[in-house]
DRENLO-973188 format. One record per residue (C-alpha): x, y, z; residue in one letter. Coordinates in steps of 0.1 Angstrom, whole numbers. Each point is the difference from the previous one (the first is absolute). Example, Ala and Ser with C-alpha at 12.3 -4.5 7.8 and 13.67 -1.06 7.14 Angstrom:
// DRENLO-973188
<<123,-45,78>,"a">
<<14,34,-7>,"s">
// end
This chain:
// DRENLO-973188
<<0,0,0>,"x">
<<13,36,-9>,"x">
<<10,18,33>,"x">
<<-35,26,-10>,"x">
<<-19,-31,8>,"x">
<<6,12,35>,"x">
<<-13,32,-5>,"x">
<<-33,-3,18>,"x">
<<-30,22,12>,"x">
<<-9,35,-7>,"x">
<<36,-1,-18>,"x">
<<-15,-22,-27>,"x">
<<-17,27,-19>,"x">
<<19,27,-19>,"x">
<<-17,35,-9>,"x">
<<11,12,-31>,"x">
<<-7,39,-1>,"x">
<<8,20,-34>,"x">
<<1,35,7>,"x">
<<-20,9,-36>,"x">
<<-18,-25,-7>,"x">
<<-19,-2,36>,"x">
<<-4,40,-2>,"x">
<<-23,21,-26>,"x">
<<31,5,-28>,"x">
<<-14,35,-8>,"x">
<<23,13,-22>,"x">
<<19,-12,-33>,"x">
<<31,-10,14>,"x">
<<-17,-11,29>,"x">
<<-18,-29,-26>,"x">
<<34,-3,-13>,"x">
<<14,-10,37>,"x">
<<-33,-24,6>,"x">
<<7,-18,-36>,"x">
<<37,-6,14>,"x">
<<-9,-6,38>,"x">
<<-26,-26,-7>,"x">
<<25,-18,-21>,"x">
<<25,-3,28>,"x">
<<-31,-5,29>,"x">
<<-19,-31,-23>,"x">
<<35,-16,-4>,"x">
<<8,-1,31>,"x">
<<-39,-16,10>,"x">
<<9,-26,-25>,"x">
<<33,-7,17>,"x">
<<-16,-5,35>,"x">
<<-32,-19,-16>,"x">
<<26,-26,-13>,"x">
<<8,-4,43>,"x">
<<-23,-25,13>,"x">
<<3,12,35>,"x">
<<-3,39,-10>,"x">
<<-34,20,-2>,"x">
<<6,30,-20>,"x">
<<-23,27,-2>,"x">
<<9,27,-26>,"x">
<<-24,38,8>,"x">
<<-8,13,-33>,"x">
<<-22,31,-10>,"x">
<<-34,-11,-16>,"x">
<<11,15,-31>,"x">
<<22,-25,-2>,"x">
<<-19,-30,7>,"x">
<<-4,-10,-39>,"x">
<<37,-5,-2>,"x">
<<-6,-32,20>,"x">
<<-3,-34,-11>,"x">
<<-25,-19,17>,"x">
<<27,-21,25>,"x">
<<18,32,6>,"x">
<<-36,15,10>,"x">
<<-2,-24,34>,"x">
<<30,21,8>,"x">
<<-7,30,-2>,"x">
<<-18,26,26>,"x">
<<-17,29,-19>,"x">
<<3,39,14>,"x">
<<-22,29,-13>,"x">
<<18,32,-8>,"x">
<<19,13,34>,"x">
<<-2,-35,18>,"x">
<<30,-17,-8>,"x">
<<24,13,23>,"x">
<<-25,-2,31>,"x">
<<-6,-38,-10>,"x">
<<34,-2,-3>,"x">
<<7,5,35>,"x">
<<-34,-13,16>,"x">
<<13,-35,-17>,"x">
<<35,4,4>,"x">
<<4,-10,37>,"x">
<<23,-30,12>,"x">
<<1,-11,-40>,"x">
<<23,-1,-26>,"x">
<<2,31,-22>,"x">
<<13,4,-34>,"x">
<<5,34,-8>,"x">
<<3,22,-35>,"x">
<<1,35,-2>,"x">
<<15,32,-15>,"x">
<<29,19,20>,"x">
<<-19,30,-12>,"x">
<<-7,27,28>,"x">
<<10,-25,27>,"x">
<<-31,-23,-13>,"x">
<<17,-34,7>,"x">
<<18,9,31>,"x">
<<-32,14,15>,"x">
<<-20,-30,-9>,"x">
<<28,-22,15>,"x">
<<3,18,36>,"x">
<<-39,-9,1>,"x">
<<-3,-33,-7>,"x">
<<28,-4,19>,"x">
<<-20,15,32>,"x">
<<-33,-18,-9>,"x">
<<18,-27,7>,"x">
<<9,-16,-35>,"x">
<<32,-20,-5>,"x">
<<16,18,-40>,"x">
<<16,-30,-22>,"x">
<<21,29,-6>,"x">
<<24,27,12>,"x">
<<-5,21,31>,"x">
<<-13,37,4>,"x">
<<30,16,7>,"x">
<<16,-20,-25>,"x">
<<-31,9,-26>,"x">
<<-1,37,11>,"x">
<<41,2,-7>,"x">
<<-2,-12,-34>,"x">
<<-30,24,-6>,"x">
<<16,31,6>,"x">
<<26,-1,-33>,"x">
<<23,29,16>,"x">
<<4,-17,34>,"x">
<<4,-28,-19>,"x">
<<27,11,-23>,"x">
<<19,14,38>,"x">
<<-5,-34,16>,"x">
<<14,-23,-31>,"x">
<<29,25,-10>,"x">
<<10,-3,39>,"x">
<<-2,-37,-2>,"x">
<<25,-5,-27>,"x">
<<-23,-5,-26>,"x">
<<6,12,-34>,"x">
<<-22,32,-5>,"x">
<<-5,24,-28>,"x">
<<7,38,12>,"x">
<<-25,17,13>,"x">
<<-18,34,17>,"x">
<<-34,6,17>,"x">
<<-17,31,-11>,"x">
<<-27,13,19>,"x">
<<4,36,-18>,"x">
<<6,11,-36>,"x">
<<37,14,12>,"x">
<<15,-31,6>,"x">
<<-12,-16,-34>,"x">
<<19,27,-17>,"x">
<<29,-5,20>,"x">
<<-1,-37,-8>,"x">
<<-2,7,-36>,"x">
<<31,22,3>,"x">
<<18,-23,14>,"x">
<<-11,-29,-14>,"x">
<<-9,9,-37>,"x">
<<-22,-12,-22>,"x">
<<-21,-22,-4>,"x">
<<-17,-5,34>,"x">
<<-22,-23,14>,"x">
<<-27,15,25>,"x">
<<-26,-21,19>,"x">
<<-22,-4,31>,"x">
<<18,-10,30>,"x">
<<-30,-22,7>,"x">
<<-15,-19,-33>,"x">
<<-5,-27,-19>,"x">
<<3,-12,-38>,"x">
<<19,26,-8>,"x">
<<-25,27,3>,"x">
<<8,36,4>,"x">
<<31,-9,-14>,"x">
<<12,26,-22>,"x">
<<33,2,-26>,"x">
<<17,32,-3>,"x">
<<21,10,-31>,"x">
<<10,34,0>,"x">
<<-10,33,21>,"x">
<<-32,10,-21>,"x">
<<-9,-33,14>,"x">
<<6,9,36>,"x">
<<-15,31,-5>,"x">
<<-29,-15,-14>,"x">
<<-2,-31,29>,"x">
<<2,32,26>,"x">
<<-25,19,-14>,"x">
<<-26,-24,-1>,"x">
<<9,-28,28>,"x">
<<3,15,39>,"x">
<<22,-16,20>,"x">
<<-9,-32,22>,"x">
<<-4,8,33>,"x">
<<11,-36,10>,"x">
<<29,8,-25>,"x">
<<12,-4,-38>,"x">
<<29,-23,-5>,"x">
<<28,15,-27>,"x">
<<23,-24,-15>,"x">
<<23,0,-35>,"x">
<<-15,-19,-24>,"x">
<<16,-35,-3>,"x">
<<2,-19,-36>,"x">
<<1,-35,10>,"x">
<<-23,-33,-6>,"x">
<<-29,8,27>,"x">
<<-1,-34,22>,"x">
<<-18,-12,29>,"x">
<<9,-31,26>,"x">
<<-29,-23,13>,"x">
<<12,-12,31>,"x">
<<-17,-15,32>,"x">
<<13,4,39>,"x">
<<-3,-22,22>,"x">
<<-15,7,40>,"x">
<<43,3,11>,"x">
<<7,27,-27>,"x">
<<18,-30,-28>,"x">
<<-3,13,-37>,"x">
<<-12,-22,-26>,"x">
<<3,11,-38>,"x">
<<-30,-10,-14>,"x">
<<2,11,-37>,"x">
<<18,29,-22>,"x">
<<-22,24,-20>,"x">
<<3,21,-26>,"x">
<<-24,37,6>,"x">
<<-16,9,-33>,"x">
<<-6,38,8>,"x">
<<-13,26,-28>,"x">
<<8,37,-2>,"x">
<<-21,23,-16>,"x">
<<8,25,-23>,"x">
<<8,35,13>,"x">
<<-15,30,-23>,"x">
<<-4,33,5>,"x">
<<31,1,30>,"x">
<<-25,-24,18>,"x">
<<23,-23,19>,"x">
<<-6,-42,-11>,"x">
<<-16,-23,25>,"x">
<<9,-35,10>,"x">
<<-25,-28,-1>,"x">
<<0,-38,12>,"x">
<<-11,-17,-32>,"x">
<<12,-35,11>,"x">
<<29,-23,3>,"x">
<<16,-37,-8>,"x">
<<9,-23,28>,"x">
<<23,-29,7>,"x">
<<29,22,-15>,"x">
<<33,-25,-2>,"x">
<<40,16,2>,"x">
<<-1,2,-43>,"x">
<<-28,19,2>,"x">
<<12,34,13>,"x">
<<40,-11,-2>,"x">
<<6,33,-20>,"x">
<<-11,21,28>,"x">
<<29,-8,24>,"x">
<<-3,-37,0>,"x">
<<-14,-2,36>,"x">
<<1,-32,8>,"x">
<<-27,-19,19>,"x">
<<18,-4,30>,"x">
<<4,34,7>,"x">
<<-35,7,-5>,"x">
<<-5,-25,25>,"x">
<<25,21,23>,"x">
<<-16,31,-5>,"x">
<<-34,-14,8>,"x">
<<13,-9,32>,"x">
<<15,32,7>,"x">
<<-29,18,-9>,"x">
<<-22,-22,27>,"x">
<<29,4,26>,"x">
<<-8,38,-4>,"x">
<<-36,6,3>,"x">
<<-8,-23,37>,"x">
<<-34,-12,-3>,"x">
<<1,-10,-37>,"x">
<<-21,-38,-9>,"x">
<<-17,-20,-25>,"x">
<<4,13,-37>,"x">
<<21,33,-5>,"x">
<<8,18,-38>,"x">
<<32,19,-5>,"x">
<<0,25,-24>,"x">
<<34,7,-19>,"x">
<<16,9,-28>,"x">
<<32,-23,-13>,"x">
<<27,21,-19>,"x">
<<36,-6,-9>,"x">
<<9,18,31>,"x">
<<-18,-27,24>,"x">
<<-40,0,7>,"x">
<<-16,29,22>,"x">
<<-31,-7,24>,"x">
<<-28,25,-9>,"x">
<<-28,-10,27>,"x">
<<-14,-29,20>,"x">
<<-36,-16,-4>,"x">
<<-11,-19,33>,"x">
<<-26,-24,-16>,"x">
<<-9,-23,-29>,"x">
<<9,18,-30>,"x">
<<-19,-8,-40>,"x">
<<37,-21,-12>,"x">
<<-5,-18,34>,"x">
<<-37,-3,-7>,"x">
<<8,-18,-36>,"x">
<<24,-25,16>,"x">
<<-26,-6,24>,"x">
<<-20,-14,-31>,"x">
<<25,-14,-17>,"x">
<<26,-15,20>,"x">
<<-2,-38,13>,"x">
<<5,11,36>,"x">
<<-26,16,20>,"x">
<<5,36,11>,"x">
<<-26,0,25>,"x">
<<15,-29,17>,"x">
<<39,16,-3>,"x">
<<-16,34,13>,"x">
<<-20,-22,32>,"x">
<<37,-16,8>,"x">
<<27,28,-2>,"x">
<<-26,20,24>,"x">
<<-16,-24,21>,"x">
<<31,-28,2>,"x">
<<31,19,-12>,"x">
<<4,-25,-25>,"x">
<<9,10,-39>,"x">
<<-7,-20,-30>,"x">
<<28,-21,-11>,"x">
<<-12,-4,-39>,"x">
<<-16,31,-11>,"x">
<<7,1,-37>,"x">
<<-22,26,-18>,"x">
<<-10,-1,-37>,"x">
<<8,28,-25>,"x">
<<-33,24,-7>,"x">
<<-4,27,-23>,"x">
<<-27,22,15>,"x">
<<-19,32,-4>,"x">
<<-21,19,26>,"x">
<<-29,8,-27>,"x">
<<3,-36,-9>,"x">
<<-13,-10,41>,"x">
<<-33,-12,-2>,"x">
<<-25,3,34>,"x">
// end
């Protein structure tokens, strides 16, 4: 028997709680985010479905009910517009909960510090661990500190120190949210009618703007799964298929997450530095020793040059490339994800498969 067959009780059923899809989705992007989130959220209810000694129980929105197939259907719990979150922590106590949320405006470290007091037990990383990888600047402080290869930086909470950076610096610049998600609000700056433009019509953040030089690169991200002690497992190697727009007018381009490709082996992205797998698996582990707190799956965002690979930011939670493996691989991630935070123990065969993916090609 599996060392989960122990798992007994009120610890046999796992809430799965999307932050989009159980809310209203009001807005464009908003739909955009639910398309995405139910993807990851209905992967991971098959993963625990396949567990004959788990319940799962996935909240979803009613607009999102249709998306179901019939078996998924006995798993689900359905909220009305405003609901989900108060379900969320009504159900959550002394259970299993599976988190997945945006870092946007402190959204997933805020739902985490309250299920956390309701009395649910996150297959995933802690508050403070959550809240440290939301905020990009602290972020950015903490890794640097830690010995972790970092792209320069500044915080900018004023239009003076944006300039200065761009004096220094040069162009082009990259300038984004210190708290975000997707690359949104990320903004590519090419010259100073640019600037001028971005400072005309954008006021600064008041939780702050992040200014770094723009880095050419191949934009990468590591899968990679903690265990309860703090141990690093690479997962998978994947390739970040990210679109600019154009820039007319002196209108500075924008950065969007269009999709990716997972399961990346050494060949594929040799010309960018040839980081080798094993470091990868190094840095993984250095990047868990320096945020305390950090569990159950974990993307690094980086970009690999011939100069060596530079962190750009930390998501605490199931990510889409993690989300494909989860329907692809022959191992189960719910399972690996139950035993590196429950047991401390990390899979010992966790080969991934190679898939080419787009976000518009996620179906709900």
């Amino acid at each position: 028997m599996s060392i989960l067959g122990n798992v007994s009780g009120s610890h046999r059923q796992v809430i799965i709680y999307e932050h989009f899809s159980s809310g209203e989705a009001k807005g464009k992007n908003d739909r955009s985010f639910a398309r995405e989130g139910l993807f990851m959220a209905r992967t991971m209810l098959s993963c625990f479905s396949r567990l004959n000694y788990i319940k799962p129980l996935l909240i979803l929105n009613e607009r999102f009910s249709f998306a179901l197939d019939p078996t998924e259907r006995q798993n689900q719990y359905i909220v009305h517009n405003g609901e989900g979150e108060s379900v969320l922590f009504e159900l959550c106590g002394n259970k299993l909960v599976v988190l997945i949320a945006p870092e946007t405006q402190g959204i997933s470290a805020r739902l985490a510090l309250k299920v956390t007091q309701a009395g649910g037990i996150i297959l995933g990383s802690a508050p403070g661990a959550v809240e440290a990888a939301s905020d990009k600047a602290r972020l950015l402080e903490l890794l640097a500190d830690k010995g972790v290869p970092c792209s320069p930086f500044a915080v900018a909470y004023d239009q003076t120190t944006i300039k200065e950076a761009a004096l220094s610096w040069g162009f082009p610049l990259v300038v984004k949210p210190s708290c975000g998600t997707r690359g949104e609000g990320s903004n590519l700056l090419n010259n100073k009618i640019e600037l001028d433009e971005f400072l005309t019509s954008n006021k600064a953040d008041p939780r702050g703007l992040i200014i770094q030089p723009f880095i050419k690169g191949f934009p990468a991200s590591l899968s990679i799964l903690a265990s309860r002690s703090g141990k690093a497992h690479l997962v998978s190697v994947n390739e970040q298929k990210i679109a600019l727009s154009e820039s007319d007018d002196g209108k500075p381009a924008s950065f969007k997450y269009i999709g990716g490709k997972t399961g990346l082996s050494e060949e594929d992205y040799t010309a960018y530095g040839g980081t080798s797998l094993e470091y990868l698996q190094g840095l993984s582990q250095t990047v868990v020793d320096a945020i305390q707190g950090l569990m159950g799956y974990v993307g690094i965002d980086l970009i690999m040059t011939t100069k060596g690979s530079q962190v750009l930011e930390i998501n605490p939670r199931i990510t889409t490339p993690l989300a494909f493996l989860g329907k692809f691989a022959t191992w189960n991630i719910a399972k690996a994800l139950m035993e590196a935070c429950l047991f401390d123990k990390l899979p010992s065969d966790s080969a991934v498969p190679k898939i080419d993916y787009t976000v518009e090609g996620l179906s709900c």
